[in-house]
KELO-256053 format. One record per residue: residue number from 1; residue in one letter; y, z, x of N, C-alpha, C in turn. Coordinates in pm, 1 decimal, padded with zeros to 6 digits, m for minus. Atoms other than C-alpha are relative to their C-alpha. Layout:
% residues N
- NUM A Y Z X Y Z X Y Z X
...
END
This chain:
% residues 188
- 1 X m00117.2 00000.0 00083.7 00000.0 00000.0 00000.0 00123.7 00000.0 00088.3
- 2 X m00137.9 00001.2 m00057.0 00302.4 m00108.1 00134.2 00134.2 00067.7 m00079.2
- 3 X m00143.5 m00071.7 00092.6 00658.3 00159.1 00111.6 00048.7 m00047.6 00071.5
- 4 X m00083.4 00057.7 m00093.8 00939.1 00084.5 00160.3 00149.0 00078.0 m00062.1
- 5 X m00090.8 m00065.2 00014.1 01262.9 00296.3 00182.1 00142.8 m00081.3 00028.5
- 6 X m00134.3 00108.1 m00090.2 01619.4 00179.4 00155.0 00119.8 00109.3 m00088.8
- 7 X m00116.0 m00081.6 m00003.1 01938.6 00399.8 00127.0 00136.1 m00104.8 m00055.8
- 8 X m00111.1 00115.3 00058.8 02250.1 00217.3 m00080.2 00111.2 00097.2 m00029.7
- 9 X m00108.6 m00075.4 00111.4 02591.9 00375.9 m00203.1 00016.5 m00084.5 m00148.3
- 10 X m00001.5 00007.0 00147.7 02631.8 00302.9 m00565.3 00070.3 m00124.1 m00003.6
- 11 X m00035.4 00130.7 00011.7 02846.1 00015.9 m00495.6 m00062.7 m00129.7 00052.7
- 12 X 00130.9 00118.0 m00051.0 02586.0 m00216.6 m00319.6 m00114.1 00020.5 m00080.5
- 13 X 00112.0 00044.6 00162.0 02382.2 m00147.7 m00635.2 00024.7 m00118.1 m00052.3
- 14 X m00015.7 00078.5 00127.7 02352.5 m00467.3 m00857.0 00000.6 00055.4 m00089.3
- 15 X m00011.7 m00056.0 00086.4 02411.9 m00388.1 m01203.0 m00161.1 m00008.8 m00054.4
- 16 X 00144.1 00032.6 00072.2 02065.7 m00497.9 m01275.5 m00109.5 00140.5 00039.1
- 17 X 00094.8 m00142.5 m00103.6 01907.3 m00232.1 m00992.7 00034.4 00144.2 m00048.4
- 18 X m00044.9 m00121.1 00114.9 02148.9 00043.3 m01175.6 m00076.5 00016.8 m00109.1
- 19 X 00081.8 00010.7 00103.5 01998.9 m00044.1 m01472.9 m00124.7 00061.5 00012.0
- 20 X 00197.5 m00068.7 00010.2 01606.9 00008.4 m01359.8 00019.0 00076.2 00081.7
- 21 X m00004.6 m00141.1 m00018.2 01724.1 00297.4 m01168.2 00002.5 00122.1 m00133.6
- 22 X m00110.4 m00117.7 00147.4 01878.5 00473.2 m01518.8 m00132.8 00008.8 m00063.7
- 23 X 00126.6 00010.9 00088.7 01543.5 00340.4 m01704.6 m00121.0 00122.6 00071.9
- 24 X 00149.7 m00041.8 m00091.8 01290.0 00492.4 m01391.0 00058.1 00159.9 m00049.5
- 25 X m00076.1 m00177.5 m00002.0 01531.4 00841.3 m01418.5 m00036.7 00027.8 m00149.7
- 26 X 00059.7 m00097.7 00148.7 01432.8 00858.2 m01835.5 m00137.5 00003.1 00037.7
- 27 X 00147.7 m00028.1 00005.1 01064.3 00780.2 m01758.4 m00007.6 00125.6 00079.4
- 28 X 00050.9 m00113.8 m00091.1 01035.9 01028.6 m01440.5 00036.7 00123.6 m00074.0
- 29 X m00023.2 m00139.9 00037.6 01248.7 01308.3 m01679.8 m00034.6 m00020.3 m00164.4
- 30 X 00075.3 m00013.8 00089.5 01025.5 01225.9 m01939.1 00094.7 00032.6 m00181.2
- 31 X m00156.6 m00050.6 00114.6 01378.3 01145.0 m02190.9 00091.2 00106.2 00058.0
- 32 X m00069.7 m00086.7 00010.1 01527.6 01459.1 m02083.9 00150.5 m00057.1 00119.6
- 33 X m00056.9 00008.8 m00119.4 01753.3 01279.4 m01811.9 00160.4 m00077.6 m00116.1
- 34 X m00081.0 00024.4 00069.4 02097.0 01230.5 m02023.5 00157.8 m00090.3 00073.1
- 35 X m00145.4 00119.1 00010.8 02458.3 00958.4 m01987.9 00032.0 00146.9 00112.3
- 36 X m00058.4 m00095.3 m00071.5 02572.0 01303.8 m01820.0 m00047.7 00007.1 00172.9
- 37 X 00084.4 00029.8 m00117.9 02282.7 01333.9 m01540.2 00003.0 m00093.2 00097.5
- 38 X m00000.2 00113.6 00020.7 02319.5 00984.7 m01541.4 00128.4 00004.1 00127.3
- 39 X m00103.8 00044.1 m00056.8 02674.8 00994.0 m01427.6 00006.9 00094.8 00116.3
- 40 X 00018.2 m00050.4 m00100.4 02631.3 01272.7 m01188.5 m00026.3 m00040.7 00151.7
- 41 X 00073.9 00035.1 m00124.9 02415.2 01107.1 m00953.8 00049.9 m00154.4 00077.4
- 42 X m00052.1 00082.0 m00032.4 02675.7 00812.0 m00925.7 00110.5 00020.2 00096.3
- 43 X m00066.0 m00045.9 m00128.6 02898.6 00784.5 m00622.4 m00010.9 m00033.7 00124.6
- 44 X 00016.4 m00061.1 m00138.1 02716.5 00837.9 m00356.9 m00095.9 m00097.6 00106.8
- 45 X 00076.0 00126.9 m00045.3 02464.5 00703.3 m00148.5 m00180.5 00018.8 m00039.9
- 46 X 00174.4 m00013.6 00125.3 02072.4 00673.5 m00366.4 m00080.8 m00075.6 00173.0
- 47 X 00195.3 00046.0 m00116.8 01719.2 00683.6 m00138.6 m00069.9 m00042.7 m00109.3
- 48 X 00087.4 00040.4 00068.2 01524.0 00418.8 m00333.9 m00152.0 00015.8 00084.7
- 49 X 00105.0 00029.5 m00094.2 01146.6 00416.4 m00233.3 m00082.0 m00088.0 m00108.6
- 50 X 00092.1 00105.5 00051.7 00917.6 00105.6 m00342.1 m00147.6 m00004.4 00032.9
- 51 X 00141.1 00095.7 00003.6 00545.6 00036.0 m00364.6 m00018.0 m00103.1 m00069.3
- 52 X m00004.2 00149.6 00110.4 00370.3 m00263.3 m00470.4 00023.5 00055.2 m00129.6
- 53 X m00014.4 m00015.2 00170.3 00401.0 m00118.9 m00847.1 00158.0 m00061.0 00017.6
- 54 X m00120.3 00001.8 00021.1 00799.3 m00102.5 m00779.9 00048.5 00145.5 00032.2
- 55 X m00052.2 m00131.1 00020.6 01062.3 00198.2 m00806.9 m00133.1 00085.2 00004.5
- 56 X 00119.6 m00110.2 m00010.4 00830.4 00477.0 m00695.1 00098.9 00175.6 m00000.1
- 57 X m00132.4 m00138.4 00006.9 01136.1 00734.6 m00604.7 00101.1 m00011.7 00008.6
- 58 X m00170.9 m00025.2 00007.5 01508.4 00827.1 m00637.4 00055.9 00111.0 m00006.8
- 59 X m00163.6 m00141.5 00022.5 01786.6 01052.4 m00568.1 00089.1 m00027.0 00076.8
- 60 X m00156.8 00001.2 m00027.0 02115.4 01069.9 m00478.1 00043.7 00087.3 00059.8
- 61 X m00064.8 m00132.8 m00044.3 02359.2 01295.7 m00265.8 00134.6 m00064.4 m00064.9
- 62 X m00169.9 00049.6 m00018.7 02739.2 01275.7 m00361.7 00061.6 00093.8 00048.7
- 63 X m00143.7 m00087.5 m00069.3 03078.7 01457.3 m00238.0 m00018.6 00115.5 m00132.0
- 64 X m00083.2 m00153.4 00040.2 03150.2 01799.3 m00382.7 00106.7 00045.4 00035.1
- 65 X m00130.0 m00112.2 m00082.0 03407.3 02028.4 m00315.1 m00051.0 00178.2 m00074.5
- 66 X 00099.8 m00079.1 00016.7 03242.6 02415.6 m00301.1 00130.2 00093.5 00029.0
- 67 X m00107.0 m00106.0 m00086.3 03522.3 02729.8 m00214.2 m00082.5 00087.6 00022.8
- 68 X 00054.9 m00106.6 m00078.6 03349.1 02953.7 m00023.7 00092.7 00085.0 00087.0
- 69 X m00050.4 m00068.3 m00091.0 03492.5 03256.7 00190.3 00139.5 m00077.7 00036.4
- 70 X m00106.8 00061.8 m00058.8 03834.9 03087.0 00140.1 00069.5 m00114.9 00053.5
- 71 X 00004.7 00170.3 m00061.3 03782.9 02757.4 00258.0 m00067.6 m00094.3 m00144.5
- 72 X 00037.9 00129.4 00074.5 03707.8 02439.6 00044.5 m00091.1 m00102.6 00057.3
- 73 X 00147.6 00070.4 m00118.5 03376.0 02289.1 00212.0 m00022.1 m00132.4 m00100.5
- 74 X 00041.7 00092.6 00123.3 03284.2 01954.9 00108.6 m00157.7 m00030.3 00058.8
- 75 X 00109.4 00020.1 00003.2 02933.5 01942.9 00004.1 m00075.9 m00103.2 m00045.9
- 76 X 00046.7 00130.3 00035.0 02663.8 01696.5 m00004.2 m00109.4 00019.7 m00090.2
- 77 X 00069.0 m00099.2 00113.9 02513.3 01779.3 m00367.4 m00095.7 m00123.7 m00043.5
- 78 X 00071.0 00046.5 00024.7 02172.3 01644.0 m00462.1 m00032.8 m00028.8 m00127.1
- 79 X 00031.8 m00009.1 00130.1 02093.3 01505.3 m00811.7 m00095.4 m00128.9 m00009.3
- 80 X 00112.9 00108.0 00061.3 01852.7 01269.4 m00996.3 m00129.2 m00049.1 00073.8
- 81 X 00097.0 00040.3 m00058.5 01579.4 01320.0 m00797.4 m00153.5 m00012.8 m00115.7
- 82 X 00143.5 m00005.8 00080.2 01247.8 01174.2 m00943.2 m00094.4 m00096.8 00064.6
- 83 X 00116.6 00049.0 m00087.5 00900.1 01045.8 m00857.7 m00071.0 m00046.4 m00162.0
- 84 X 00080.5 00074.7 00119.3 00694.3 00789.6 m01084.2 m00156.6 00113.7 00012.7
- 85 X 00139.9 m00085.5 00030.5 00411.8 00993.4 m01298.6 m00112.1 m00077.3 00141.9
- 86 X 00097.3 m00022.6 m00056.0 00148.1 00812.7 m01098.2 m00035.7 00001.7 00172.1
- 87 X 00023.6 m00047.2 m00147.5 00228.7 00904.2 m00738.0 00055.9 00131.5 00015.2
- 88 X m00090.4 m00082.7 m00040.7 00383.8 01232.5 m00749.7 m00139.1 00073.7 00075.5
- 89 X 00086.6 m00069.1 m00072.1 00236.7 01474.1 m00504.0 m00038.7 m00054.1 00137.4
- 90 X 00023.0 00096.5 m00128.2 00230.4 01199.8 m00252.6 00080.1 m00027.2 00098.2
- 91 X m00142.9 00005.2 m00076.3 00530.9 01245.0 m00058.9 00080.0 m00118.3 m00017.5
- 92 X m00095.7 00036.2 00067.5 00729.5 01015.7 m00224.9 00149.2 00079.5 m00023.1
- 93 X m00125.9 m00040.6 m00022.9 00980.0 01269.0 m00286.7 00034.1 00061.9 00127.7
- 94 X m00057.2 m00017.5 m00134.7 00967.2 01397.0 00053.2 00081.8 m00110.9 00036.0
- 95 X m00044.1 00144.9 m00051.8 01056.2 01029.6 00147.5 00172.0 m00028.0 m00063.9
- 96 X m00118.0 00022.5 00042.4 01335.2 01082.9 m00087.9 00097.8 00090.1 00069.1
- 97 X m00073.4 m00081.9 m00045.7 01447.6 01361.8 m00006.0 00046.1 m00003.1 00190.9
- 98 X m00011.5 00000.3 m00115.8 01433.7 01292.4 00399.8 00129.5 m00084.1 00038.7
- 99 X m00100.9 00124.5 00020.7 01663.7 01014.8 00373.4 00158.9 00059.7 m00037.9
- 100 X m00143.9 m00063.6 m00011.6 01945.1 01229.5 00191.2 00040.2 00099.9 00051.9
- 101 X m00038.7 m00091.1 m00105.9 01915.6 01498.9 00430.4 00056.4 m00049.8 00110.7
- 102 X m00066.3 00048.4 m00095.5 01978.2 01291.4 00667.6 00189.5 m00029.1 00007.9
- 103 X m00181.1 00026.4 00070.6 02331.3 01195.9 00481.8 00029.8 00117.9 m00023.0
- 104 X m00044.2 m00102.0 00001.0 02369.0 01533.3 00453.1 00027.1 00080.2 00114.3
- 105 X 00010.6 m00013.7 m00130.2 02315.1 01637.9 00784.8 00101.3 m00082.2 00110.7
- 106 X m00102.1 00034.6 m00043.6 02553.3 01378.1 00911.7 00130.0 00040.9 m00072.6
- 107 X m00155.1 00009.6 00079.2 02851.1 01413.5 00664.5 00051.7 00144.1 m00032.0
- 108 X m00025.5 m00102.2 00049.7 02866.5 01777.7 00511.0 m00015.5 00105.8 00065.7
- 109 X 00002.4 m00140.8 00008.4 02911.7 02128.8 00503.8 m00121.7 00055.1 00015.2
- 110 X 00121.6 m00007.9 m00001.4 02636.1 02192.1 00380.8 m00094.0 m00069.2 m00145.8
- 111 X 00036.3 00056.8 00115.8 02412.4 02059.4 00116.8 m00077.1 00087.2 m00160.1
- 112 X m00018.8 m00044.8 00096.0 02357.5 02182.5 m00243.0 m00084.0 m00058.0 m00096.4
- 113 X 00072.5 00058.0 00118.9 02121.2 02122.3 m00567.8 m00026.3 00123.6 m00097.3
- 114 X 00053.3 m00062.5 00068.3 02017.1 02250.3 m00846.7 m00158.1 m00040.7 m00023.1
- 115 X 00160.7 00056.8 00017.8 01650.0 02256.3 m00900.1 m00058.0 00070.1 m00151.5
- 116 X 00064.3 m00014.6 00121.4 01397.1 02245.4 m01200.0 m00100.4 00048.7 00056.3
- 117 X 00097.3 m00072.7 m00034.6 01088.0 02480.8 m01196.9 m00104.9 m00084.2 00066.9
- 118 X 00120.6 00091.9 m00117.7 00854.7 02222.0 m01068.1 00079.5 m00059.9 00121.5
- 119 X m00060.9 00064.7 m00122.9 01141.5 02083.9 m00813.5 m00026.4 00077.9 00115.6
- 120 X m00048.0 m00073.2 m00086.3 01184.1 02401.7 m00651.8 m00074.1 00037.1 00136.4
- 121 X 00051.2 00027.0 m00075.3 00890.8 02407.1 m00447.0 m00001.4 m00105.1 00135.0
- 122 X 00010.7 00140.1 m00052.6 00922.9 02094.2 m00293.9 00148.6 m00006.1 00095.6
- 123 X m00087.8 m00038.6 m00109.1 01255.5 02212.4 m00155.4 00011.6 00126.9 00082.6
- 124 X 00025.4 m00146.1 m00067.3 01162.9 02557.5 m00053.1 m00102.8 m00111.8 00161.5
- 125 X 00136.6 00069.1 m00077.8 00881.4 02328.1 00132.3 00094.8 m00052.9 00162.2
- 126 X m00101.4 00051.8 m00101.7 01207.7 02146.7 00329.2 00065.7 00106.4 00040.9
- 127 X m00070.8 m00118.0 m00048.9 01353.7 02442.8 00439.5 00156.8 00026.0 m00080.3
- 128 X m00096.1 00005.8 00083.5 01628.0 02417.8 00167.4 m00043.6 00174.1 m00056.7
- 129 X m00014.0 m00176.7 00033.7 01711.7 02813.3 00086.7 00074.4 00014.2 m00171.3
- 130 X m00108.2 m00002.6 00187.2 01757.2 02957.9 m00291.3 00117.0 00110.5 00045.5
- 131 X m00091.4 m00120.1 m00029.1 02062.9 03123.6 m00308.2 00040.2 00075.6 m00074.1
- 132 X m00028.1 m00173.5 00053.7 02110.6 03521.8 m00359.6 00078.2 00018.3 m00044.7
- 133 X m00069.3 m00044.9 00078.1 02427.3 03500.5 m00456.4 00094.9 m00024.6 m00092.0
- 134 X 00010.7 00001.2 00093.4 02637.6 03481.8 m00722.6 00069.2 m00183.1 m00010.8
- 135 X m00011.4 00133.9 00061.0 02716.1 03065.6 m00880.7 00102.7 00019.9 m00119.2
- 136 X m00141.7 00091.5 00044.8 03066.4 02952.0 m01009.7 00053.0 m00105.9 m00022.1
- 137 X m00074.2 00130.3 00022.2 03262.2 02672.3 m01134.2 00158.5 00036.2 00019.0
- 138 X m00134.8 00024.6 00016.5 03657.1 02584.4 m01106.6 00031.3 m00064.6 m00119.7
- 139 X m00049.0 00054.4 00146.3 03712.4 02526.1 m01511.6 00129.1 00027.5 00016.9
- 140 X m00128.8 m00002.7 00073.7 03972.6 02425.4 m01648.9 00109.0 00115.8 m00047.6
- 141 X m00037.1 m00156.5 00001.6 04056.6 02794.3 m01748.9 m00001.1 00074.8 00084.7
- 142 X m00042.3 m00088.1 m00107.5 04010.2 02941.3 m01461.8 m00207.9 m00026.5 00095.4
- 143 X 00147.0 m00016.2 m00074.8 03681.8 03074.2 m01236.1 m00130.0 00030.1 m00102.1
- 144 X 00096.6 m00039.0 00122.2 03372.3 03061.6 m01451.1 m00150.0 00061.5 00050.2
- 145 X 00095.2 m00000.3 m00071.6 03064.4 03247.1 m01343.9 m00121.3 m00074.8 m00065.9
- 146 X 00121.5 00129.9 00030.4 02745.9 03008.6 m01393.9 m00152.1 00100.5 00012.1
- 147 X 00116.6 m00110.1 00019.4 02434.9 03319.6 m01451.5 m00094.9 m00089.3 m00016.9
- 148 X 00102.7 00046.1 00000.8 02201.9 03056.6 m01554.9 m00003.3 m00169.9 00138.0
- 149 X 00017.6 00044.2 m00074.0 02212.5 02876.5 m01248.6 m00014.6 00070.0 00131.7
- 150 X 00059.5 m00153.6 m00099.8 02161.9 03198.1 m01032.4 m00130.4 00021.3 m00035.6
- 151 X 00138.3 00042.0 m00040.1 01807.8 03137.2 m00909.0 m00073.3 m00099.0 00002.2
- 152 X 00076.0 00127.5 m00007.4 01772.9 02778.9 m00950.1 00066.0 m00112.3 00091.6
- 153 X m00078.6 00075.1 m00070.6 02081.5 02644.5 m00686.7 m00072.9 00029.8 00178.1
- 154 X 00097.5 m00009.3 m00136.4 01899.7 02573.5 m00367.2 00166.6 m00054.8 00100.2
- 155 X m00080.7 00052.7 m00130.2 02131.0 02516.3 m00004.7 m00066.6 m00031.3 00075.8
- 156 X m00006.1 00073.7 m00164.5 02079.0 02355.9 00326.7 00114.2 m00031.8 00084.4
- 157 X m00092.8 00016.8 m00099.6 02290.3 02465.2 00585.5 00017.6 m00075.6 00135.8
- 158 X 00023.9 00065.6 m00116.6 02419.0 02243.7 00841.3 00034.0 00034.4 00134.4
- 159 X m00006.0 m00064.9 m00110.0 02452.7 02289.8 01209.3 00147.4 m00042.4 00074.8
- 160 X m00077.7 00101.3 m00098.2 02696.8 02017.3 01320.7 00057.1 m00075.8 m00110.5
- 161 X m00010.1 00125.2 00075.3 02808.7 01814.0 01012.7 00132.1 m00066.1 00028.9
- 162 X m00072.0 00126.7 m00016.2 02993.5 01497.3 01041.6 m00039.8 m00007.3 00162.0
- 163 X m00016.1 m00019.6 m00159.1 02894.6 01559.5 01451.1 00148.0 00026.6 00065.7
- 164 X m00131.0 m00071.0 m00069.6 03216.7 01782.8 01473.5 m00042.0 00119.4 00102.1
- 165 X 00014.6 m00087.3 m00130.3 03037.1 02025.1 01696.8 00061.4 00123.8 m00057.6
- 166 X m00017.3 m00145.7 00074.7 03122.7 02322.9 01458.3 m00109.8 00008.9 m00121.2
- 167 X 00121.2 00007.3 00088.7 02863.6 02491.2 01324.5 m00003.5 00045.1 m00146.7
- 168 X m00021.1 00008.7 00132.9 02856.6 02417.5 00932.7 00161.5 00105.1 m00053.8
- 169 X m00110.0 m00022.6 00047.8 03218.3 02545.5 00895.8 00003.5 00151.2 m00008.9
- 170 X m00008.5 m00200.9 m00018.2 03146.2 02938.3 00958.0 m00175.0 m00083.4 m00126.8
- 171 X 00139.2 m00042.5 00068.5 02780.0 03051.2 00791.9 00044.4 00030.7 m00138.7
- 172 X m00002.0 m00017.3 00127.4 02744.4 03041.2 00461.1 m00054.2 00188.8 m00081.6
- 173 X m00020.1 m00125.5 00034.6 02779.9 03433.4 00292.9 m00035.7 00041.8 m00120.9
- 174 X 00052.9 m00062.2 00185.0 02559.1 03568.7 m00054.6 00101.3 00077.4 m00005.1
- 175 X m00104.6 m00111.6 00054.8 02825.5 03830.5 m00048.5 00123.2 m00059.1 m00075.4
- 176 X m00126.5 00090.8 00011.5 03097.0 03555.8 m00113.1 m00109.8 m00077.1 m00145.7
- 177 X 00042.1 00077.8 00103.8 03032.5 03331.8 m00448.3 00009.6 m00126.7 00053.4
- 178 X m00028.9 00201.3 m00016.7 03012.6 02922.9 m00445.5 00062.3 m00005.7 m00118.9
- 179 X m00089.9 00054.2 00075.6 03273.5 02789.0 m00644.7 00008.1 m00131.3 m00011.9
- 180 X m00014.0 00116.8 00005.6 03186.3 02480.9 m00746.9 00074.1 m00108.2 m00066.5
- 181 X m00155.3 00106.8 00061.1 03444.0 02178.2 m00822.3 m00084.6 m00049.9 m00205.8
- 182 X m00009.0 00043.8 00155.5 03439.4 02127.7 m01273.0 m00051.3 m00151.8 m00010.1
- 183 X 00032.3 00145.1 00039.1 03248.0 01833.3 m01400.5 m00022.7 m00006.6 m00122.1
- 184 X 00045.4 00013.1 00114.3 03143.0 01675.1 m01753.4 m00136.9 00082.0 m00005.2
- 185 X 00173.5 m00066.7 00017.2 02802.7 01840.8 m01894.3 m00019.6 00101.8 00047.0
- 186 X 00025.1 m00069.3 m00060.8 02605.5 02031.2 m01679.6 00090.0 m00034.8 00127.6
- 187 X m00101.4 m00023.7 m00158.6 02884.5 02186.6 m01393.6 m00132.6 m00020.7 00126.3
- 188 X 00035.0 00007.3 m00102.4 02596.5 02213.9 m01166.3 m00173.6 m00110.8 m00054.9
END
């Protein structure tokens, strides 16, 4: 079986490849993957992976903006990751996921997701850390704390990002909250 991996930003998508990306993201979330999700994971730069079937995996990193300890970090936040029913388990999403670490690892702060009960493994597995403490948004009204996303927002801190030779912008602090930048739908 021939794979085959290829890394795009959203604008070297055809509209056609958008398309059977959006379609593969309802099959893999089995419907639950919504116009919101949808628009989330646009932006940035998508790890397709192909076998002969076709679309086998996908996800995305895009830009954030996170306030931590005072500073405004820009993070490289993971969404729409999925793996076709009949290869999962096969490192497929490793394959996905290796690809936007890598874009994360060059560009950001540090990197950021939310995970679903079957995801979470699979990033504990990458050395991606859940984090202890407490999950925020920047609404419109003010600071909002985010309780049901406290225990399911995974990090990956970086060492060097962008290759500025500072390591991930000072260490990232559970004592300190993440404040993450306001979006449509689900904030995180």
């Amino acid at each position: 079986m021939a794979i085959r991996l290829r890394t795009a930003h959203t604008a070297d998508l055809a509209p056609a490849e958008l398309h059977a990306v959006r379609a593969f993201l309802d099959d893999a979330f089995g419907g639950d993957f919504g116009d919101e999700d949808w628009d989330h994971g646009l932006g940035g730069i998508h790890a397709l992976v192909h076998d002969d079937k076709g679309l086998a995996g996908h996800g995305s990193v895009i830009q954030r903006r996170v306030l931590h300890r005072g500073r405004s970090l820009r993070v490289g936040y993971v969404e729409a990751v999925g793996v076709r029913a009949d290869v999962r388990r096969r490192g497929f999403g490793g394959r996905v996921m290796a690809a936007l670490e890598r874009v994360i690892e060059g560009s950001y702060a540090f990197g950021a997701l939310s995970a679903s009960e079957d995801g979470g493994p699979l990033y504990a597995a990458r050395g991606w850390q859940l984090w202890p403490g407490r999950i925020c948004a920047l609404a419109p009204e003010g600071v909002v704390r985010l309780p049901d996303e406290e225990g399911t927002t995974f990090v990956r801190p970086v060492a060097a990002p962008g290759g500025s030779g500072r390591a991930g912008h000072g260490a990232l602090d559970p004592a300190h909250e993440l404040v993450f930048d306001w979006r449509e739908g689900d904030v995180l």
